[in-house]
N, C-alpha and C positions, 0 to 999 in steps of 0.2 A: 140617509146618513151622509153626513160633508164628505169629500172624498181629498183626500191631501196628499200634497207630492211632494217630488225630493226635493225640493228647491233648495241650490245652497244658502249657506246661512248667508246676515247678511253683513255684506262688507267681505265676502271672498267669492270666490269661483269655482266650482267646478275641480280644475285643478287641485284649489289651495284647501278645500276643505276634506281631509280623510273621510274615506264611505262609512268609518264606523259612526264619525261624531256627525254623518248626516242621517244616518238611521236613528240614533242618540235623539236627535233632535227631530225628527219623525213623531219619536215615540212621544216624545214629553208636550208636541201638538198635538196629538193623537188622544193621551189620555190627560188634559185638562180641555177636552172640546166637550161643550156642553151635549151634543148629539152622543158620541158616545155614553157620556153617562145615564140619559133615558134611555139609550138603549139596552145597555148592560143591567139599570134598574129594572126594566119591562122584563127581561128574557128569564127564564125559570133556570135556566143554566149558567149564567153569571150571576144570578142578583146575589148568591150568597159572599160575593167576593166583594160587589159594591158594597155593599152593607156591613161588610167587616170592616174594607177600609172608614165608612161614613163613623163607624163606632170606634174606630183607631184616632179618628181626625177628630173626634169629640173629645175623647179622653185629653188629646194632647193640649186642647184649647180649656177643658177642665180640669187638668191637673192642678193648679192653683188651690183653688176652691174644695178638691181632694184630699189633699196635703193640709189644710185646714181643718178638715173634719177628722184628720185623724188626731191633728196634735189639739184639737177640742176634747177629745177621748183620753189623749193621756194627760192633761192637765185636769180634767174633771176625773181622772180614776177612775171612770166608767170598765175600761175594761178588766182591771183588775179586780173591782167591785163585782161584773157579774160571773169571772172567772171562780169566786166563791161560791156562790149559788146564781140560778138566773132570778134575774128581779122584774118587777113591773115597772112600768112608766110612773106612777104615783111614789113606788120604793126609792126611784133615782133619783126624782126630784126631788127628794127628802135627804136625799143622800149629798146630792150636791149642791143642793139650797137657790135650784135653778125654778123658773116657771113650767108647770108641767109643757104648756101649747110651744113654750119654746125649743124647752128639752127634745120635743117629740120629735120635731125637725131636724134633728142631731141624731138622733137614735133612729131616724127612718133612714138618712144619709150613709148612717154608717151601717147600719142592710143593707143597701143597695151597693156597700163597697166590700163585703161580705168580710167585715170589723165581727158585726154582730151577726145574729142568725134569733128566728124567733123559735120559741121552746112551749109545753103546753101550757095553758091556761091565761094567754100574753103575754108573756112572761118574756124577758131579751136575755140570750144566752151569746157566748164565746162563739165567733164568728172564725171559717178556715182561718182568715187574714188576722185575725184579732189574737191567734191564740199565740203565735211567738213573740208579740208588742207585752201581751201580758205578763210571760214567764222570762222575760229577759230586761233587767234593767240597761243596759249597754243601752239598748234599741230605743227604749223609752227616751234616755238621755238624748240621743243625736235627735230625736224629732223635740223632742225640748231644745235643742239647741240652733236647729233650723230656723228658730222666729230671728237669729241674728243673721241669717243668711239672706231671708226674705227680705229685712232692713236694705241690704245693698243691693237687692234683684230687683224694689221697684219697677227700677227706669234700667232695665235690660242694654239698651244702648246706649244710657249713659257710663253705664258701668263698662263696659269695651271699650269707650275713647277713653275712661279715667285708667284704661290698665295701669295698673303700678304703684298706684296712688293708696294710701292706707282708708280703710274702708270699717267696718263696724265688727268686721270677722277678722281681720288683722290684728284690730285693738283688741280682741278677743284672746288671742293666740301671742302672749307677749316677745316668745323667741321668731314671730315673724316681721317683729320690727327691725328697721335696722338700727345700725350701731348709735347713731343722733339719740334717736327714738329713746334705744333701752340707756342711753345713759341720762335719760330725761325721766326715765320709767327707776331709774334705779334710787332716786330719791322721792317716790310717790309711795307713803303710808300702807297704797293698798296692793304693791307690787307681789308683794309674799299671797295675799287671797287672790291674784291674776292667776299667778304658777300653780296654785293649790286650784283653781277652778278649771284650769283646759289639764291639768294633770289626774283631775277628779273624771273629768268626762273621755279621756283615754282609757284610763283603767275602768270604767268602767264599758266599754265598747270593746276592748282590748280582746276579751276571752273570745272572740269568734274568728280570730286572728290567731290567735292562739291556741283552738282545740285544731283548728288546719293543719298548725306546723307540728303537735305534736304527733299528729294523726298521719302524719304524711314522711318526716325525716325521722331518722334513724337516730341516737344520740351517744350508743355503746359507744363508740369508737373513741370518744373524745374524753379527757381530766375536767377541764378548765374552760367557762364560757364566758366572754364578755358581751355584753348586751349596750350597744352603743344609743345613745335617746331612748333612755330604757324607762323614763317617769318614773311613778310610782311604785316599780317592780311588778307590774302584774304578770308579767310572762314569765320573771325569774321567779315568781314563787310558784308558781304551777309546775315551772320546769322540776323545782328542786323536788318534787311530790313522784316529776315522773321518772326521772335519773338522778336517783342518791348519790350515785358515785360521783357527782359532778359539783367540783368548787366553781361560785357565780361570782362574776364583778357584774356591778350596774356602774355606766357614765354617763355623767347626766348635767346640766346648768347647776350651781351649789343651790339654789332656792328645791328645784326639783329632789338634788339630789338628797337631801333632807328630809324629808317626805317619804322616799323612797326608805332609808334608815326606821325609819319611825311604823314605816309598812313593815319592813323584815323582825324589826323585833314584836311587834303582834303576835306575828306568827314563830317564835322564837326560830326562827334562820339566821340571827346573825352569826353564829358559828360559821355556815357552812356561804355566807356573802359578806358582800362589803360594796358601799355606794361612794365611787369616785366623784366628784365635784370636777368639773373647767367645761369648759367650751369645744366639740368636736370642732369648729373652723377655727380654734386660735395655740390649742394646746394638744401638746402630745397624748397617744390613751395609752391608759396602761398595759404593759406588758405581759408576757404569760399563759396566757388564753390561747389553746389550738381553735378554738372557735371563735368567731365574731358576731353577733347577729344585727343586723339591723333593720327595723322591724315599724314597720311604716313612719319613715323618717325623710326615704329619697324623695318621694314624692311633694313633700314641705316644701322643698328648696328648691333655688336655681339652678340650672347644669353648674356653675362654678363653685358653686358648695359642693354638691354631691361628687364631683372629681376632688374638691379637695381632702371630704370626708374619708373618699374611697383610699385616697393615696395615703393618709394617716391609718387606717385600718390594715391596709399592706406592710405598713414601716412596723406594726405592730403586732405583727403574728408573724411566728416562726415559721421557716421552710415547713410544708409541708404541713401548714394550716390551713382552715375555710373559713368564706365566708359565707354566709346564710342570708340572704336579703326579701325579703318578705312584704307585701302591700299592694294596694290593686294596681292593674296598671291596663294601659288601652288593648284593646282587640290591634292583630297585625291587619296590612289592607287583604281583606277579602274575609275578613272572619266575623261571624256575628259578634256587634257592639253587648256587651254587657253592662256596664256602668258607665261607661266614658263620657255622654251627658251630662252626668250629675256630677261628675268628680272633677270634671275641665272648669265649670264653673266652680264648683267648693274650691278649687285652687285658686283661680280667677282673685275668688274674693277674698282669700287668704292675702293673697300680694305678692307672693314670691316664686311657690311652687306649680308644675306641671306635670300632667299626666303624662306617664310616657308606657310607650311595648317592651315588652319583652329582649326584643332584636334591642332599643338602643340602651336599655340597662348593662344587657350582656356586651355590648361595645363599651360604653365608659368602664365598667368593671376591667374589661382585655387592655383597654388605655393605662387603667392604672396598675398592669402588668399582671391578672391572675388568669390563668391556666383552668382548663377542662369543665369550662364554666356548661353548666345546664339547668335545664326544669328540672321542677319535682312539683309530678304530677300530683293533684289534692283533687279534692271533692266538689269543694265549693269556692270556683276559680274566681265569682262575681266579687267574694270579701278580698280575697288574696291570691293571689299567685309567687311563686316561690322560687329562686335561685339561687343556686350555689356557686361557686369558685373557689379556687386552691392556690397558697402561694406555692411555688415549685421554684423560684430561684430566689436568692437575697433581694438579689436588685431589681426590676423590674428593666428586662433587657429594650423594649420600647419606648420605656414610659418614664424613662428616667431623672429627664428634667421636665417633662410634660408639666408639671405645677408648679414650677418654681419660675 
């Protein structure tokens, strides 16, 4: 085995380079040297660690091709089809008017990603991984909606020098245009089915976002909640199921917020709601509400939106209101990554918004003056994580002209 020393890096000395980032760099020559790795491969007592990363290192270079096999499954109904009964390979092909020798290839993939699982008589049944794609449309929807993501992920680095630039999931997303854009957007025929399409595929993704906060915060406390980028009311109509006592406003874009009306009287709630129309960056929200929520909306935006949104929701709840802010958001340094791959890019290609921790939500929030901000700890921190804050003076004694 090669034997390797400390030599400092190169282009400093001794001196100039810290012991830690020459051990650092130690390692990272150490475990891409080929000798290591037959070695580790040979020995009975590491090989299980090479082989894990070698099955880590595969996965990541066939994620692609992964993510294809599943959204082949929910565009063919497959798994919902064998969630009914398990079926045969002649049953599916019949079912999705596919070639059986084609199909097979599809249904052998999705065993081996454990979609499917096989049942007696050959028969393909409801796989671990298959069964929550099945009973949950939200899920369905975002991997449907991933082929627009894919569109601008071709060319990986082209898409990093184009930061900024509107892209195929922007156009997607009509409130992540800018102002040019929507007032370009505001005379195109099919602007109303735009709002009605990314307002379709929220509500339906919304409820796993929503069984968190219900499951997690408290509600007694409060009359009045405002729901600020509240879409199509999915949260305010669950909410009103779980706390009667509580009068709802939804504010929302007027395309949205129309939608949202049309949602509440379905479900005969307009009594106990009401769906404000304007723009959180251009118009005041309405008044009233000891609560505010807003509920994966920071994340859309640029820091200078979300401070401005933040400062409008302050101006907007009385002494001795909260706000509730809810959506995924990055691991702090040193904590295991949960989503932050996939959502740095979903942002990316959106055009405008950034994932962010915890630590700098809870800073912009203190910026725009609210007090005794914390977690609330939930279940399943990977969809959401959850924050609160309190206004406790009129004015926000820091933060006063901070956005003006």
């Amino acid at each position: 085995m090669k034997t390797l020393d400390l030599a400092p890096l190169p282009g400093a000395s001794d001196r100039e380079t810290p012991w830690r980032d020459r051990v650092e760099a130690l390692v990272d020559r150490w475990m891409t040297s080929d000798a290591l790795y037959r070695w580790s491969a040979a020995n009975p007592l590491t090989r299980w660690v090479t082989r894990s990363r070698a099955r880590k290192v595969f996965d990541l270079m066939a994620g692609f091709v992964y993510s294809q096999v599943l959204l082949a499954c929910v565009r063919l109904r497959i798994l919902e089809t064998v969630a009914e009964r398990p079926r045969t390979l002649d049953e599916l092909a019949q079912a999705t008017q596919l070639p059986a020798a084609g199909l097979q290839r599809l249904l052998q993939s999705a065993l081996a990603l454990g979609l499917l699982e096989l049942r007696s008589r050959g028969r393909f049944g409801l796989g671990p991984l298959g069964a929550p794609v099945a009973g949950h449309a939200g899920i369905r929807a975002m991997i449907e909606h991933h082929a627009v993501l894919y569109q601008d992920m071709q060319d990986p680095v082209a898409m990093l020098a184009a930061s900024g630039q509107v892209g195929e999931m922007a156009k997607y997303w009509p409130y992540a245009l800018d102002e040019a854009d929507k007032a370009k957007a505001a005379a195109d025929a099919l602007q109303t089915e735009k709002y009605a399409r990314y307002s379709n595929l929220m509500s339906a993704s919304q409820p796993f976002v929503v069984d968190e906060i219900l499951a997690s915060y408290r509600f007694d406390a409060h009359q009045e909640v405002l729901d600020v980028g509240g879409g199509q009311g999915t949260f305010l109509s669950r909410l009103a199921h779980h706390a009667p006592q509580l009068a709802l406003t939804l504010f929302d874009l007027p395309e949205v917020a129309t939608l949202a009306r049309a949602n509440f009287a379905r479900q005969g709630l307009l009594g106990r709601t009401k769906a404000v129309a304007g723009s959180f960056l251009q118009d005041p929200l309405p008044e009233g509400a000891d609560l505010v929520t807003l509920i994966r909306v920071a994340h859309d935006h640029p820091d200078a939106d979300v401070r401005t949104v933040l400062a409008a929701i302050y101006a907007a709840l009385p002494v001795g209101g909260t706000l509730l802010l809810a959506e995924p958001m990055a691991q702090e340094a040193g904590e295991t990554p949960l989503g932050d791959a996939y959502f740095h890019f979903y942002l990316l290609a959106m055009g405008a918004g950034r994932l962010r921790t915890a630590s700098e939500l809870m800073s912009m929030m203190a910026q725009a003056g609210f007090t005794h901000i914390e977690t609330v700890p939930n279940a399943m921190p990977l969809q959401t994580q959850i924050l609160v804050g309190r206004k406790s003076r009129a004015v926000p004694a820091a933060a006063a002209t901070a956005f003006h």
